[in-house]
N, C-alpha and C positions, 0 to 999 in steps of 0.2 A: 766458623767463627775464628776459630785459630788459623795462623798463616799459614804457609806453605814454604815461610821462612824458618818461621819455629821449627816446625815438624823438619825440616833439614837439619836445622841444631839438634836435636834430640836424637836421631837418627842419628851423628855427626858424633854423638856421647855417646849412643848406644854401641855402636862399633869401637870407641874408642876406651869403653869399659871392656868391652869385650878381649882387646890386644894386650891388655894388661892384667887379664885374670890367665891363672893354670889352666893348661889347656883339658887336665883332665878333671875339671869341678864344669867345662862346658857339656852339659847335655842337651838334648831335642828341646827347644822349645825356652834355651835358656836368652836367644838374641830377641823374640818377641815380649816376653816376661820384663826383660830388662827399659825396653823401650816401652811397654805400657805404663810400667813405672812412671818413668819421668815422661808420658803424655799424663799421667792421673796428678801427676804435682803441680801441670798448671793447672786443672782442675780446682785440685787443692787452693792455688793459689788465687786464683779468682772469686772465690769462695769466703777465703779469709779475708781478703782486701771488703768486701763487703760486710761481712760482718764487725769485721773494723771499722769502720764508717756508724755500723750501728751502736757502735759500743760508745764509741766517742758523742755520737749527738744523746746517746740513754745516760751519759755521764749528767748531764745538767740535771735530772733528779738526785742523783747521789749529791751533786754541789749542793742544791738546795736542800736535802733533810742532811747536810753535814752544816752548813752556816746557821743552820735554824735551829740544831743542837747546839749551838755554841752560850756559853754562860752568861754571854753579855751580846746577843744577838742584835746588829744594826735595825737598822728600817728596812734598808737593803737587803741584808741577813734574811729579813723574813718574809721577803716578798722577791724571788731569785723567779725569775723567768725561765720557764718550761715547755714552750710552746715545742720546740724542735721535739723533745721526748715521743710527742704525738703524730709526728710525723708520717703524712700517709705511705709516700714509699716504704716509709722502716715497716710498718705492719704488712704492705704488700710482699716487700721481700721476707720478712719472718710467715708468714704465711704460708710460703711455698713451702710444700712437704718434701721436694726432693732438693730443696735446700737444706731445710733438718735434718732428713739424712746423711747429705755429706758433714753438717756440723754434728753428728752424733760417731759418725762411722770414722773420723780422724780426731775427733776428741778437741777440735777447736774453741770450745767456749770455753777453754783454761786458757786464752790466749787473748790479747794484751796482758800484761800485769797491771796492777790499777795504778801504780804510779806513774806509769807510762802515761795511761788514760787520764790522769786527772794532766799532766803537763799538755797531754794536745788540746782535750777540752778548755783551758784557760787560755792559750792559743787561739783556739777558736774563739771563745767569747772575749778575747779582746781586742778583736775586728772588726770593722765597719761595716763588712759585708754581713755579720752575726748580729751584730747592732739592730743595723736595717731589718732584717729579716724579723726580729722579736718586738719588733716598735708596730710591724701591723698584726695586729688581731686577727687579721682574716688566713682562711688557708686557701690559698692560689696554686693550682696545682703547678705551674710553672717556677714558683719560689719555693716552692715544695720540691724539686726538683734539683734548682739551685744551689739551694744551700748544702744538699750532699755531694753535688759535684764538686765544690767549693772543698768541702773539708776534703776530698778526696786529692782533687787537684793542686791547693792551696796550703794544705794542714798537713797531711799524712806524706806525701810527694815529696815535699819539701822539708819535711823536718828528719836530724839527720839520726836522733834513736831511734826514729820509727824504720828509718830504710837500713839502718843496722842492726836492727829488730826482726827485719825478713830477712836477712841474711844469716842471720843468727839460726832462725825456723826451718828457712827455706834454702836448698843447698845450691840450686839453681836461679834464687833469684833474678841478679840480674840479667838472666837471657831470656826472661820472661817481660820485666819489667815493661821496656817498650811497649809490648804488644798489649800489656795491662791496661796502659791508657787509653784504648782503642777499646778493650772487650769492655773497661767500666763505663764511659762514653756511651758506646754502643747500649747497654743492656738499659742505662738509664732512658735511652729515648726511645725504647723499644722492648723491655722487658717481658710483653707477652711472649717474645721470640724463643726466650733462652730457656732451656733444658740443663738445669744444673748436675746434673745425670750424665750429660753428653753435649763435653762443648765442641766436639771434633765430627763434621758432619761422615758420614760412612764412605765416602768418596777418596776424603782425604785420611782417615784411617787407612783404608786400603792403599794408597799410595805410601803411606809410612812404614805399613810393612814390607810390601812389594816392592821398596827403593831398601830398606836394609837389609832383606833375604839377597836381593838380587847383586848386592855389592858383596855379598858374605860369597855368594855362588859364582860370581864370575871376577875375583879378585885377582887369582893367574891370569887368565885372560886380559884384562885391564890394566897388568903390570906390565905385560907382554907388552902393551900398546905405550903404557908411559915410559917407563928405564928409556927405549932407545933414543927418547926425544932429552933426556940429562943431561947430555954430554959430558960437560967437565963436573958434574954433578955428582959426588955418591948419594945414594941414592938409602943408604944406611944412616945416612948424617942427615939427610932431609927431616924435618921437621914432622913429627907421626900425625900432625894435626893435616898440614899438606898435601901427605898421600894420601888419607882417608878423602881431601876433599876434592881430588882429582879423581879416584876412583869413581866420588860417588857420580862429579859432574861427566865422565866416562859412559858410565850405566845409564845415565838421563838421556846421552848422545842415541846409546843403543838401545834400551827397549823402554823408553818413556816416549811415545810416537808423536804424543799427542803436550807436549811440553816443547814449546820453541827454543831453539838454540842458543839463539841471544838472552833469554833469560835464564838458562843454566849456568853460561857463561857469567851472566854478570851478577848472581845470585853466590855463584863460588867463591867471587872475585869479592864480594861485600862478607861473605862468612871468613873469608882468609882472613882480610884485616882486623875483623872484628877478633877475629880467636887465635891466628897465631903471629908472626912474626911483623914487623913495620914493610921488608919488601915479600911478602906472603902473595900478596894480590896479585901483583905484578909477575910474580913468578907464577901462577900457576895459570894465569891468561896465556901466559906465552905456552905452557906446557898444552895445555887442552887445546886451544889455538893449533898446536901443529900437531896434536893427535887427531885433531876434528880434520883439518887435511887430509891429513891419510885416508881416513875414513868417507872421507866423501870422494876420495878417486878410486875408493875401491866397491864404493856406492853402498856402502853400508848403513848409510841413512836413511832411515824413513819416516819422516815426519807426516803429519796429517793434522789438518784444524782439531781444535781441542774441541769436544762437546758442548754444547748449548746446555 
């Protein structure tokens, strides 16, 4: 369920925390600890973004026993529409016991503050898509459906304390966020699927550690193969985000067999711009580009179809 893009960023962080701690606080076992980390944060963070969603549709009870307390309570006042409260998704997902436990085991139901909540909530109920939704009676498992993707896509996405809000929480935010839209999508049309325990299938775990051991283990080697292609480059001044992402797309060349070339290449080529300089991209095509040369005259390549 997670990409294969992600787990490159992460990877991409974990070596790059790694260059910047003392080298004598590194022990056995401190490069995988460090990368479980930040795979367990979008854990985390998928986690939250749902229970977000729950918090904000459970708000419309708090609105109504707050307006029905009031001294001089409308018509309106006492008769506030509830219907989303009941919401079968919210109880399917609060249901799930290994949902609980991640909300138990990182302490997330201290999370929105209720101010927050009552602005998205009001947000929400003052849209037409909200509107519609509480004007039928009935529960449709497909409007039932809707109206959380709605807050999700429409409410929470969009409003900008909320997404300053996970930034605030979540340190890695945005390099999750993308892919967020995709696992919440996904889980909503498909939630028997998901394992809130384990959103990263064993396949690609394994690939995440076996791409950051193996750039930690053949890092000389790798530099061996990049420097001579610098030229008028130092290679000291090269941007550290750069070299980590030539190394890793190096190691993908060499012992990832079953990962085609053209996709490391252009996988690298989207992590540069995304993460470090405006001509990042460009430059590290052309680097890997004529390391992948060499490599292939000296027939050091071995690709093979990926697995079924």
């Amino acid at each position: 369920m997670i990409s294969r893009r992600n787990i490159r960023v992460k990877v991409m962080q974990t070596l790059y925390a790694l260059e910047t701690m003392e080298q004598s606080t590194i022990k056995p076992g401190t490069a995988t600890s460090l990368l479980n980390e930040k795979l367990e944060q979008t854990r985390q963070i998928f986690t939250y973004l749902l229970y977000s969603i729950i918090r904000v549709a459970q708000y419309a009870e708090t609105d109504a026993q707050t307006r029905a307390n009031k001294h001089l309570p409308s018509e309106a006042d006492l008769h506030v529409n509830t219907k989303i409260a009941g919401n079968e998704f919210l109880y399917q997902i609060l249901s799930d016991s290994d949902f609980k436990v991640n909300l138990e085991q990182w302490k997330l139901k201290y999370l929105p503050d209720n101010e927050l909540l009552r602005k998205l909530y009001n947000e929400l109920a003052a849209s037409d898509t909200y509107k519609t939704y509480i004007a039928d009676e009935t529960r449709v498992r497909s409007s039932e459906k809707h109206i959380l993707e709605f807050i999700y896509n429409d409410i929470l996405s969009k409003n900008e304390s909320f997404q300053q809000h996970m930034e605030d929480q979540f340190a890695h935010w945005t390099d999750d966020a993308e892919m967020m839209h995709l696992l919440i999508g996904n889980y909503f049309n498909k939630p028997q699927l998901f394992n809130f325990l384990q959103l990263i299938s064993k396949e690609k775990l394994d690939y995440a550690r076996e791409l950051l051991l193996t750039v930690i283990d053949k890092k000389d080697y790798c530099l061996e193969l990049i420097k001579p292609k610098l030229q008028n480059w130092d290679s000291e001044r090269i941007a550290a985000v750069d070299m980590l992402l030539m190394e890793m797309g190096v190691c993908e060349f060499l012992y990832f067999p079953t990962i085609p070339i053209k996709v490391t290449i252009n996988e690298y080529i989207d992590l540069a711009k995304a993460y470090s300089t405006p001509q990042s991209g460009q430059f590290i095509n052309g680097i890997l580009d004529n390391v992948l040369k060499e490599l292939e005259q000296q027939q050091l390549i071995q690709k093979t179809d990926r697995k079924k």
